[in-house]
ZADO-290067 format. One record per atom (N, C-alpha, C, CB): x, y, z; residue in three letters. Coordinates in steps of 0.001 Angstrom, whole numbers, plus 500000, padded with zeros to 6 digits. Each point is the difference from the previous one (the first is absolute). Last residue first. Glycine has a CB too. Example, Ala and Ser with C-alpha at 12.3 -4.5 7.8 and 13.67 -1.06 7.14 Angstrom:
residues 2
512850497750507080SER;500820501190500060SER;499230501090500730SER;501184499372497855SER;499106494908502075ALA;499110501190500000ALA;500900501200500000ALA;498108498827501246ALA;
end
This chain:
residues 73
234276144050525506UNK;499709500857501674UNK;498614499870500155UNK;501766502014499997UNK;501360494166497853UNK;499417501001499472UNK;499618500549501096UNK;499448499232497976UNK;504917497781501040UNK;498375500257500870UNK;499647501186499376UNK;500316499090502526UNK;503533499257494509UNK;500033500469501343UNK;498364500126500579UNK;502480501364499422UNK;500744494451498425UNK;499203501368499542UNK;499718500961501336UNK;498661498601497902UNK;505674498173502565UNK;498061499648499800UNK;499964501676499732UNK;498703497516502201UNK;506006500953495842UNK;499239500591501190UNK;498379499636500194UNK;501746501935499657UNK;501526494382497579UNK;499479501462499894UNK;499375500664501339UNK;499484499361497546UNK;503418496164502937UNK;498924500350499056UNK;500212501704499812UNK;498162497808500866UNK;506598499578500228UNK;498654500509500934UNK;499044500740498699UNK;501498500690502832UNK;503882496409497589UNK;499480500901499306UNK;498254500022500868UNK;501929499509497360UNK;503047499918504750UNK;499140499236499685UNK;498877500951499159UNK;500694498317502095UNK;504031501610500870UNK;499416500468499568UNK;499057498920498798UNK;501720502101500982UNK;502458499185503428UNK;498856498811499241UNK;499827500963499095UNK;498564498368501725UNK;505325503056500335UNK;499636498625500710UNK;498724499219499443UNK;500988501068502117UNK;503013503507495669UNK;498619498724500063UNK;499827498982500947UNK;500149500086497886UNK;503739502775501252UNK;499197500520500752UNK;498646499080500016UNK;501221502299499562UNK;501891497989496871UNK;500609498992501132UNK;499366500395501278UNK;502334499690498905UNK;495646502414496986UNK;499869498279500658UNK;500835499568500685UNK;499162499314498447UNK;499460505570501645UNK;500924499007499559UNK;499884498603499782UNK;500937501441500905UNK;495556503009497990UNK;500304498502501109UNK;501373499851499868UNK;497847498470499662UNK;498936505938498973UNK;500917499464499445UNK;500500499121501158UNK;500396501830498215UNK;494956501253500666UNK;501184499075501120UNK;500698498992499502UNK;498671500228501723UNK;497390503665496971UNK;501230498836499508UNK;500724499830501221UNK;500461500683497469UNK;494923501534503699UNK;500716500347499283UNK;501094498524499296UNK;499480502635501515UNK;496854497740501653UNK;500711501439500613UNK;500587500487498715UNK;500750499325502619UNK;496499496515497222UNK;499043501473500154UNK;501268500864500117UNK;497480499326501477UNK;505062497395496396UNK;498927499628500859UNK;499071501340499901UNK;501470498251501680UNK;502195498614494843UNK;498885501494500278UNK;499221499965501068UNK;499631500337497811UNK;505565497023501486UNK;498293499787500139UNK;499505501331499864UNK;499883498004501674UNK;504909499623496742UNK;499350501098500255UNK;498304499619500230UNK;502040501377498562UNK;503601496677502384UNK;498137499529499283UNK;499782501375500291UNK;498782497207500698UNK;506380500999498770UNK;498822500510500500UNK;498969499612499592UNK;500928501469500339UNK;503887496619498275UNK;499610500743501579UNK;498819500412500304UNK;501845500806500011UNK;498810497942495565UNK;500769498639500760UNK;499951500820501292UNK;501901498565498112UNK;494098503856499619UNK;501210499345499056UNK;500719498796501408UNK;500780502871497868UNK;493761499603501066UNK;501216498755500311UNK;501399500179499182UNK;497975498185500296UNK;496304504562500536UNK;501324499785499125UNK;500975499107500762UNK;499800502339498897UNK;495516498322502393UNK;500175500771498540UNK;500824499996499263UNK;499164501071500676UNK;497508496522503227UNK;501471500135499391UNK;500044500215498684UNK;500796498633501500UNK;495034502569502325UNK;500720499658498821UNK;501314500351499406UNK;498025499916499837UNK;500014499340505681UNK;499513501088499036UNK;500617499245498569UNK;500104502533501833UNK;501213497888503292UNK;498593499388499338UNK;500000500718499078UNK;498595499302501634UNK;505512500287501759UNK;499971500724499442UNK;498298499012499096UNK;503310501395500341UNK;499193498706504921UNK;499321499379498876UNK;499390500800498851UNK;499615498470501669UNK;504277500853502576UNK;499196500868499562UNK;499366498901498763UNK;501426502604500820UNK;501922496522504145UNK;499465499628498266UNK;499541501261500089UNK;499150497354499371UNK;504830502735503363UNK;498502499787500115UNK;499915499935498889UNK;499137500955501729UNK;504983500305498743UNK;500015498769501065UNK;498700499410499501UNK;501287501012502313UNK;500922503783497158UNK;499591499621500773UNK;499726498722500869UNK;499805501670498856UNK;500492500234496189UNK;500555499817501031UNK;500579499387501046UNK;499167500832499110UNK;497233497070498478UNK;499812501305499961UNK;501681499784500824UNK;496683501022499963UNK;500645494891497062UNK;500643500582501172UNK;500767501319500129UNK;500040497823500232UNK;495721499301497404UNK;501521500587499477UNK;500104500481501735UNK;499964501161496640UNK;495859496574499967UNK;500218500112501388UNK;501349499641499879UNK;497764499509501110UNK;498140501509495341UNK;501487499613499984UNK;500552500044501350UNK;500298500887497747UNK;495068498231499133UNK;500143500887501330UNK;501498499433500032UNK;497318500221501528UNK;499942500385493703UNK;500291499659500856UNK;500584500201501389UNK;499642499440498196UNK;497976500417496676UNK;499797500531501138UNK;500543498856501007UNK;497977501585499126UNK;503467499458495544UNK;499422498993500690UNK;499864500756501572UNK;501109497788498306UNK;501352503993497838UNK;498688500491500083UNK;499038498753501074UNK;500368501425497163UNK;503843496821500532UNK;499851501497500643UNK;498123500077499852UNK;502965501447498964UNK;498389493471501345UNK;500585501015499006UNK;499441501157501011UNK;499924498815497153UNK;502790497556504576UNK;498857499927500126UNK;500235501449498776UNK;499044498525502913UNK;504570499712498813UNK;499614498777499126UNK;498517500735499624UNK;501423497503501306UNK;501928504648502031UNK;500330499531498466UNK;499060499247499019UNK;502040499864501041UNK;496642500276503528UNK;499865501538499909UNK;500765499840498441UNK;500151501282503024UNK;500203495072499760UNK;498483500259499321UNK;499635501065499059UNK;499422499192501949UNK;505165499664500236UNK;499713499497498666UNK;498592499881499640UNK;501994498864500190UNK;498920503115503529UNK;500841500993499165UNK;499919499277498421UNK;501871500865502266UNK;496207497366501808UNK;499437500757499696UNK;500375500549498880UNK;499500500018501900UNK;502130494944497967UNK;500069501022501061UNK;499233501303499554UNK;502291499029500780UNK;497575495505498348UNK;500005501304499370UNK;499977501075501094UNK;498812499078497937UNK;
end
């Protein structure tokens, strides 16, 4: 199973880290919940915002727990 066929199969709203290739050459890593899927893209919600993936851009991706709570001061 390849990343791109993880990223189809798994349902939306599932948390996950997607690692894509920029430009440039270099990965990037998008964290956060998949919100939407069609036959070319993924959409994740991260802190910055939506980020729309290609999957022919995909080298991994794998789904990841919930953030840890945050420390108290």
């Amino acid at each position: 199973m390849t990343a791109a066929d993880f990223l189809r199969g798994i349902p939306l709203d599932t948390r996950v880290v997607v690692r894509y290739l920029i430009e440039d050459g270099r990965a990037t890593d998008a964290l956060g919940h998949l919100r939407s899927r069609d036959a070319e893209t993924v959409v994740v919600e991260t802190k910055r915002g939506l980020e729309t993936v290609l999957l022919a851009d995909v080298i991994a991706a794998k789904e990841v727990p919930p953030p840890p709570a945050p420390r108290p001061r």
